[in-house]
C-alpha positions in Angstrom: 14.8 -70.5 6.5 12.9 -72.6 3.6 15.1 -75.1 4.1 14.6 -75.7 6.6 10.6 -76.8 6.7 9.3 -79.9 6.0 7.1 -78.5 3.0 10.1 -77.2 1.5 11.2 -80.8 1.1 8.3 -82.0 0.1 5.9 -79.4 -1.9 2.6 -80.8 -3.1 3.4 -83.3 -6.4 7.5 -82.9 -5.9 7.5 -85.1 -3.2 12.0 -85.0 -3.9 11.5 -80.9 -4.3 13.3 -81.5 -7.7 12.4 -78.2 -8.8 13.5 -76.1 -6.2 17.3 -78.1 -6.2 17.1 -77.2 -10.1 17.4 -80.9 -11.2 14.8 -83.4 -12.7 14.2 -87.5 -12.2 16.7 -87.9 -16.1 19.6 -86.0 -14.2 18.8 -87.7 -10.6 18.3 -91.1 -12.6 21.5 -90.6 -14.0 23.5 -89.1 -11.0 22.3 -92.6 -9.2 23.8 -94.7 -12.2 27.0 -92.9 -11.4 27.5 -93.2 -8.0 26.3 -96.7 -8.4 28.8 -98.0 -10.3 31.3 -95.7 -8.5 30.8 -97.9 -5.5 29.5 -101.1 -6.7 33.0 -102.9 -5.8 31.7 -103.2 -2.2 29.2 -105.6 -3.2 32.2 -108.0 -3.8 34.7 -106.4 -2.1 33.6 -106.3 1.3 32.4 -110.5 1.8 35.7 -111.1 0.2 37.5 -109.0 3.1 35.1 -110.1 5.6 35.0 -113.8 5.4 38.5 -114.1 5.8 37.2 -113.8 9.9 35.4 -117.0 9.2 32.3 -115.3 8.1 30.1 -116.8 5.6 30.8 -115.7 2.3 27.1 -115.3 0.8 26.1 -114.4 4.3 28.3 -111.1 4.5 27.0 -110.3 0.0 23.5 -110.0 1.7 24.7 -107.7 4.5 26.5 -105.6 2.7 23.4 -105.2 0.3 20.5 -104.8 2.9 22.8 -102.5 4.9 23.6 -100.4 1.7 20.0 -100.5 0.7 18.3 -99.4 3.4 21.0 -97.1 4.4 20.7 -95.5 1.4 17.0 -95.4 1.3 16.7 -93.4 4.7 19.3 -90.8 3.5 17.0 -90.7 0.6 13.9 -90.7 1.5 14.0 -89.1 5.1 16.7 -86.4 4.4 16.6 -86.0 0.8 20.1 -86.0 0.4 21.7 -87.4 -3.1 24.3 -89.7 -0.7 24.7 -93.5 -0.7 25.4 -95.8 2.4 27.3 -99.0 2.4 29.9 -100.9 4.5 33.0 -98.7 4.8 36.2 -99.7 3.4 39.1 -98.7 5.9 36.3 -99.7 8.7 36.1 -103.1 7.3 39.8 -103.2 7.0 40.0 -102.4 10.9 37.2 -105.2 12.0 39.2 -107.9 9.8 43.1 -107.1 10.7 42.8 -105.1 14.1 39.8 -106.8 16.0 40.2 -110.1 14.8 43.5 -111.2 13.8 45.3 -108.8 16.1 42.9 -108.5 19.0 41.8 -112.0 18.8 38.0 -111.4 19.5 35.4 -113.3 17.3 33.3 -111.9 14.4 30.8 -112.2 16.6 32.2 -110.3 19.0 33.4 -107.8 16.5 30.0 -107.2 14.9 28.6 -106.8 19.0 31.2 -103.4 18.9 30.2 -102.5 15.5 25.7 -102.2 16.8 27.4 -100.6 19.9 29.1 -97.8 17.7 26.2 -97.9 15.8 23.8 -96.8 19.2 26.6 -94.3 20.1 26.5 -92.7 16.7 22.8 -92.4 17.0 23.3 -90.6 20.5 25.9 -87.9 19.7 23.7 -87.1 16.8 20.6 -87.2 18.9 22.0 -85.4 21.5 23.3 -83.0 18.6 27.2 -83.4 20.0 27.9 -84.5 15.7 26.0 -80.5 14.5 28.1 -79.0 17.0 31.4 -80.2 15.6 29.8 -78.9 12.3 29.8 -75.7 13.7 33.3 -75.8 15.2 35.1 -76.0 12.4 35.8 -72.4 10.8 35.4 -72.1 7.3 39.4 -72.2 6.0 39.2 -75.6 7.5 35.7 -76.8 5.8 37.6 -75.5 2.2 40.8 -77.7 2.8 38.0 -80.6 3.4 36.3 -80.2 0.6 39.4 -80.0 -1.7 41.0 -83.0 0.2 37.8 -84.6 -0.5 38.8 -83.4 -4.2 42.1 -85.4 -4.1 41.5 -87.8 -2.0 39.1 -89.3 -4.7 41.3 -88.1 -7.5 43.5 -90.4 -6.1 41.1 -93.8 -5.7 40.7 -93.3 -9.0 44.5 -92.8 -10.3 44.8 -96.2 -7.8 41.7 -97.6 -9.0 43.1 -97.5 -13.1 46.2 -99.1 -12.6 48.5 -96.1 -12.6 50.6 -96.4 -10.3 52.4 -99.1 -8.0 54.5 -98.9 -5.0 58.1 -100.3 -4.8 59.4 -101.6 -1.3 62.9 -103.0 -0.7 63.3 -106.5 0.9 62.9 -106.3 5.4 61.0 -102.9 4.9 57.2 -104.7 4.5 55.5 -106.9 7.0 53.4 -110.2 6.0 50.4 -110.7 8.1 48.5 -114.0 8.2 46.0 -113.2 5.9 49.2 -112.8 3.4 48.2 -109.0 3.6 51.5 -107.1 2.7 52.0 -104.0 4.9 55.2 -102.0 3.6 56.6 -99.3 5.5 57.7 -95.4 3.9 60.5 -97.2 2.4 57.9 -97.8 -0.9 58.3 -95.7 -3.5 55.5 -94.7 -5.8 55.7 -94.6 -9.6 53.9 -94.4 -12.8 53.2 -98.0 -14.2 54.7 -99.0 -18.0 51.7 -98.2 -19.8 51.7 -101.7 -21.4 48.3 -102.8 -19.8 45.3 -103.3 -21.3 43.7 -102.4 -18.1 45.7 -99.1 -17.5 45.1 -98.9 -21.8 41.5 -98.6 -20.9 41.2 -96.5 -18.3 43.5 -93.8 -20.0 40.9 -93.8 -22.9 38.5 -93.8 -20.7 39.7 -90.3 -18.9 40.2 -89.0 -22.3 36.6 -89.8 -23.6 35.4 -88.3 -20.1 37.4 -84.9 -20.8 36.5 -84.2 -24.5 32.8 -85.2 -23.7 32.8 -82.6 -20.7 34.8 -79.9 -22.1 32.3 -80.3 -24.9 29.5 -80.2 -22.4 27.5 -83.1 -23.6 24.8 -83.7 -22.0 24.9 -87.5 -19.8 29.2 -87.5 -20.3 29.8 -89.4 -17.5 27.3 -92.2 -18.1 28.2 -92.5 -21.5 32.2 -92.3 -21.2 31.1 -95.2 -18.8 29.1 -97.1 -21.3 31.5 -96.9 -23.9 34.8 -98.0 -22.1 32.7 -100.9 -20.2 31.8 -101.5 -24.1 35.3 -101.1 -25.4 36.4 -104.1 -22.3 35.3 -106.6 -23.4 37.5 -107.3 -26.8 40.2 -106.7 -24.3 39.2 -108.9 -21.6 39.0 -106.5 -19.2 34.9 -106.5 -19.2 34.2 -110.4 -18.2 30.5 -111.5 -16.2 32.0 -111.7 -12.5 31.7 -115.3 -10.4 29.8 -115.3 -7.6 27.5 -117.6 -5.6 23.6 -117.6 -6.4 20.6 -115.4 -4.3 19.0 -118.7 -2.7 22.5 -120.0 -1.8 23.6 -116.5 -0.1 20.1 -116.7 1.4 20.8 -120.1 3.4 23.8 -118.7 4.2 22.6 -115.7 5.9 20.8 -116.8 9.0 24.4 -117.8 10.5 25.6 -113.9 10.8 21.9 -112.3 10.8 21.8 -111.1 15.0 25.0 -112.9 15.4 26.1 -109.8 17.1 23.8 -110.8 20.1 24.4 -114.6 20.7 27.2 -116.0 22.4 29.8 -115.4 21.0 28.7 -111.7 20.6 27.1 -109.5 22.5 26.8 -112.6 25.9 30.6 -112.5 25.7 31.7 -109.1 25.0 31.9 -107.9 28.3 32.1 -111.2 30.0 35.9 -110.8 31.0 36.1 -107.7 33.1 39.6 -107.3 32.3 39.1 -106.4 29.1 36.4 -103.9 29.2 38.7 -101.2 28.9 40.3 -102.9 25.7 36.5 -103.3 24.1 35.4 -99.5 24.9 38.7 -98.5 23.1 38.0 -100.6 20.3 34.1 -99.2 19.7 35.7 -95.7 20.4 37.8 -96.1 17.8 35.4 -97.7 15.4 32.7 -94.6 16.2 35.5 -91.9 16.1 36.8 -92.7 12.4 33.2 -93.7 11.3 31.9 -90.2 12.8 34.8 -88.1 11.1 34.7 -89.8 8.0 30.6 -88.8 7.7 31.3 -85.4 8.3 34.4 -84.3 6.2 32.1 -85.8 3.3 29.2 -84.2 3.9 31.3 -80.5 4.6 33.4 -81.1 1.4 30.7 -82.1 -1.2 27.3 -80.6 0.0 28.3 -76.9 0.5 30.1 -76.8 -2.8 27.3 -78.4 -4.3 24.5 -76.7 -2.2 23.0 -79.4 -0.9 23.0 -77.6 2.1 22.4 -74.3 1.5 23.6 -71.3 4.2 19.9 -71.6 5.3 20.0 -75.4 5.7 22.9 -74.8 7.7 22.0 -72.1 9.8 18.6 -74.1 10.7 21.3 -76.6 11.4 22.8 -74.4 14.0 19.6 -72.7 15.7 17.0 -75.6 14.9 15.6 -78.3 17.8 15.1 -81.8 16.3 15.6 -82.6 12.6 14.4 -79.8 10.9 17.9 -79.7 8.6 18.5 -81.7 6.0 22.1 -82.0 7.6 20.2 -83.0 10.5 18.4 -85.4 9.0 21.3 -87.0 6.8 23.9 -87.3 9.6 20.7 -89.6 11.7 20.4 -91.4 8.3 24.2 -91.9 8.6 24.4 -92.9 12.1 21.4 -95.8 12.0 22.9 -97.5 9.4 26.1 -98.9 11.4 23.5 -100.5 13.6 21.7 -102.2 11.0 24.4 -103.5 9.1 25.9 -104.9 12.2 21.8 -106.9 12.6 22.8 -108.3 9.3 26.5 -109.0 9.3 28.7 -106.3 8.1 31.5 -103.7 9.3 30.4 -99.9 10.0 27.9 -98.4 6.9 29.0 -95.3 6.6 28.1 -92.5 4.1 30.4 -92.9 0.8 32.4 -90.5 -0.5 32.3 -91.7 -4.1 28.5 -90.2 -3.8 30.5 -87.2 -5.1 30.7 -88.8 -8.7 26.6 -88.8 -9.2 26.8 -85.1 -7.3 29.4 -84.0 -10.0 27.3 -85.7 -12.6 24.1 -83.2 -11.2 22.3 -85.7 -8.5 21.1 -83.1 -5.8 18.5 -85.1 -4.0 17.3 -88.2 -2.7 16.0 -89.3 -5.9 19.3 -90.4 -6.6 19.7 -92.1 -3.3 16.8 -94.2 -4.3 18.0 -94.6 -7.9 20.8 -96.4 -6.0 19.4 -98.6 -3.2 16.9 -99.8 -6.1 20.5 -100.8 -8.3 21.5 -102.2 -5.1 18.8 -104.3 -4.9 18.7 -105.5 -8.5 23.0 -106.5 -7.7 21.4 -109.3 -5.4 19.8 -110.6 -8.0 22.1 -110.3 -11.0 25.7 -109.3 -9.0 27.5 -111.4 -12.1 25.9 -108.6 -14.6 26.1 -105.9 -12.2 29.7 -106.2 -12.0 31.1 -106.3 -15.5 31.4 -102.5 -15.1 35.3 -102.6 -14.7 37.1 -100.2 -12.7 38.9 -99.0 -15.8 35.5 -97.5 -16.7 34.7 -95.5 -13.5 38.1 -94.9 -12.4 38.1 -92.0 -15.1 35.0 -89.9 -13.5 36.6 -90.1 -10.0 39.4 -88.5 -11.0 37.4 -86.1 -13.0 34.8 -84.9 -10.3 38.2 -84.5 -8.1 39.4 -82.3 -9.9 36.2 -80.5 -10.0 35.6 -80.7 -6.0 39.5 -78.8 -6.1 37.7 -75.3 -6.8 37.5 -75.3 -2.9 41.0 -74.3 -2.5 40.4 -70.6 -4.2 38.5 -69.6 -1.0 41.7 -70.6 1.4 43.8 -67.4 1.7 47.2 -69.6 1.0 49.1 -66.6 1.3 48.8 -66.3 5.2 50.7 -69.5 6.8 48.0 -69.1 9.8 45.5 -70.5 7.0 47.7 -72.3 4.7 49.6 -74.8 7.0 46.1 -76.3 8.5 44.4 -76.4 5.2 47.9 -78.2 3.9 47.8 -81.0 6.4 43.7 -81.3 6.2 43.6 -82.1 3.0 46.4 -83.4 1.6 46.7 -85.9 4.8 43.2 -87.4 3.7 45.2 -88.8 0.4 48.3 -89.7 1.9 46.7 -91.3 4.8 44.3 -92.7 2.3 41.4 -91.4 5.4 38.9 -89.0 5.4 39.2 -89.2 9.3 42.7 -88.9 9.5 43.2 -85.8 7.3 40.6 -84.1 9.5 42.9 -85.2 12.9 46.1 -83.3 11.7 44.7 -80.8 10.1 42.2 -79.9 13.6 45.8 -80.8 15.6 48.3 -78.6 13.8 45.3 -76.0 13.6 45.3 -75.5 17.5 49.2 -75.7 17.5 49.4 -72.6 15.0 46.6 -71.0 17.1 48.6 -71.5 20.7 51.8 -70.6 19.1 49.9 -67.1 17.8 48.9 -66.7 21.4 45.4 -67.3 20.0 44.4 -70.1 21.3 41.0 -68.5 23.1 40.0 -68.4 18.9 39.6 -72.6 18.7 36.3 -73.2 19.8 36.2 -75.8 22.4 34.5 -78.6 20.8 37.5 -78.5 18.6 40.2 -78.5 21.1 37.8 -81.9 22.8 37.7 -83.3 18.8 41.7 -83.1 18.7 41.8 -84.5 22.4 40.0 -87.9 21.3 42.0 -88.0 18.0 45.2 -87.8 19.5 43.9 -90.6 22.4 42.6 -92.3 19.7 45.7 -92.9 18.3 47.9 -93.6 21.4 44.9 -96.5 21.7 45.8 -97.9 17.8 49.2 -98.0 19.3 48.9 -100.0 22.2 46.0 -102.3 20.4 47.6 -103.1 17.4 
């Protein structure tokens, strides 16, 4: 139980226990360059998606960067975990098309929901409701996790290169007012005509990443980075991004900085009784997704990567208070949410593309802090920051999911008891592009095969009340959308 002590974290001189993970600050240096640049599209993404509410622009940059940096900090400095934090996409997806446009509330309003989740997150972790859905979930199910985790990545970063793109015939796609296209199953996915520079790049890219690791040189990833970023900008693709200076976006972020409690906001959340019920749904349905989404990444990349060790997770189990670093990171994870929404930005949630600077070696929260400090330097110099083109990192998320894929070997594939769960865990999350909703059918078939073998006293409980709330969560995306 080492692990599970507070000295164990932090031994006299190793204040990051580097030594006992079996890393050292080059590796953690360069497992936070990785998942940096991994997810450093949020920084530009996420006011773009936001301000279409009416948000300020610069105000929402700022968010997303104090949220992601301190975040990021706590999960590395109070749990010593190497993940990152930032504003969730999918979550800032649902604030934008669900809560605004189709729900009508303000941003205001909408960021009011997002603290409340925030506080609720904080509870069921305090109240350790979050460890004991941990512990729920039997082990063929935490494989299929971490090897959906394995594709589900794989497949941001097939998207995320180009190479593919999605066919829909005419009266089978719906245009919202943000001139957001939704098609329906009639689109067809196919390989692109590998005739753009772009897709060019990124297909070098994945080669350079191979050779390099099959060769096992040392700092592959970063430098397969380097030299397709390098190799961008003859073609184009590389170019110094446009966006608006730090003292503009600091003038501009006093309008959405405890916006969540003015009026609009908090003083007119709850103001209609009538529609109460409608805002409870909504939060429970921001904290559900936010809450599934933390856990499936922290099952499918920490035990394969022994971040948490079987004594970390059996402290986890028996332990009062925060004595696990699992502990400790899903508290990080939950305080976020809160203080993004302070700021002015969707649900920060743990990343999953932390799994690229774990597959590069990161193993504490050295490389947490290797990122929030990247972060902060992006406020600064976001134009430079973002010449890293997603043809460059693109490559190493399809690479580390392929490696995260090794989980599958422990899922006895040959009994359909295991196999049809584990199916719909993992390969849901990729299809349903959702951490969250991969986990929903693969806990809801998993307690239909379990009835059906007239074992249904074998599903723990907390997992039968997990599947209740999914499934009412979504007959309440049914009738709110």
């Amino acid at each position: 139980m080492a692990d599970s002590s507070e000295t164990a974290y932090h031994p006299k001189g190793d204040f990051f226990n580097l030594k006992g993970s079996n890393t050292d600050v080059k590796t953690e240096v360069g497992a936070g360059l990785t998942t940096f640049f991994a997810m450093a599209y949020i920084i530009i993404v996420n006011p773009n998606m936001l301000s279409q509410t009416g948000m300020k622009w610069g105000a929402v940059f700022l968010a997303t960067i104090i949220a992601s940096v301190i975040g990021t900090l706590i999960m590395g400095l109070f749990a010593n975990v190497p993940y990152a934090q930032a504003p969730g996409m999918g979550l800032n997806a649902f604030f934008v098309f669900t809560v605004c446009f189709g729900l009508h509330y303000k941003w205001q309003e909408a960021l009011a929901m997002v603290f409340i989740c925030g506080l609720l997150n904080i509870a069921i972790t305090v109240t350790k409701v979050r460890k004991l859905i941990i512990k729920s979930i039997p082990e063929s199910l935490q494989n299929a996790i971490g090897g959906g985790i394995g594709i589900f990545i794989a497949y941001i970063g097939v998207k995320n290169a180009g190479l593919i793109n999605f066919t829909s015939d005419p009266g089978t796609y719906t245009l919202l007012p943000s001139k957001t296209v939704v098609a329906s199953s009639a689109a067809v996915p196919a390989i692109v005509k590998l005739n753009s520079p772009v897709v060019l790049l990124a297909l070098f890219g994945l080669a350079l990443t191979i050779i390099l690791l099959v060769k096992n040189v040392k700092g592959a990833i970063i430098i397969s980075i380097a030299v397709t970023t390098l190799l961008g900008i003859p073609l184009g693709i590389t170019t110094v991004g446009n966006t608006m200076s730090f003292t503009e976006a600091c003038s501009q972020l006093p309008e959405t900085f405890l916006a969540a409690f003015g009026n609009p906001g908090m003083g007119s959340l709850f103001a209609d009784p009538a529609k109460i019920p409608l805002v409870l749904m909504t939060i429970f349905a921001f904290s559900l997704s936010d809450t599934f989404d933390t856990i499936g990444t922290f099952i499918g990349t920490g035990r394969k990567a022994g971040i948490f060790s079987a004594e970390d997770q059996k402290a986890l189990e028996t332990s009062d208070g925060f004595k696990s670093k699992m502990d400790k990171a899903l508290f990080a994870d939950a305080t976020a949410t809160s203080i993004g929404a302070i700021f002015g930005t969707s649900n920060t949630t743990t990343y999953v593309e932390s799994a690229a600077g774990i597959g590069y070696g990161g193993r504490t929260g050295l490389t947490s802090v290797v990122v929030a400090v990247l972060f902060i330097i992006s406020a600064f110099f976001s134009p430079i920051i973002s010449i890293v083109p997603s043809a460059a990192t693109a490559p190493v998320l399809i690479i580390v999911g392929i490696m995260m894929l090794s989980s599958f070997k422990e899922i006895e594939w040959n009994k359909l008891e295991e196999a049809i769960p584990a199916f719909f865990a993992s390969i849901f999350m990729a299809f349903c592009y959702s951490i969250s909703y991969g986990i929903a059918a693969g806990f809801t078939v998993y307690c239909i095969v379990k009835t059906a073998r007239g074992k249904a006293k074998e599903v723990h409980p907390i997992l039968w009340v997990a599947t209740g709330l999914f499934i009412l969560n979504f007959v309440i995306l049914a009738i709110i959308s």
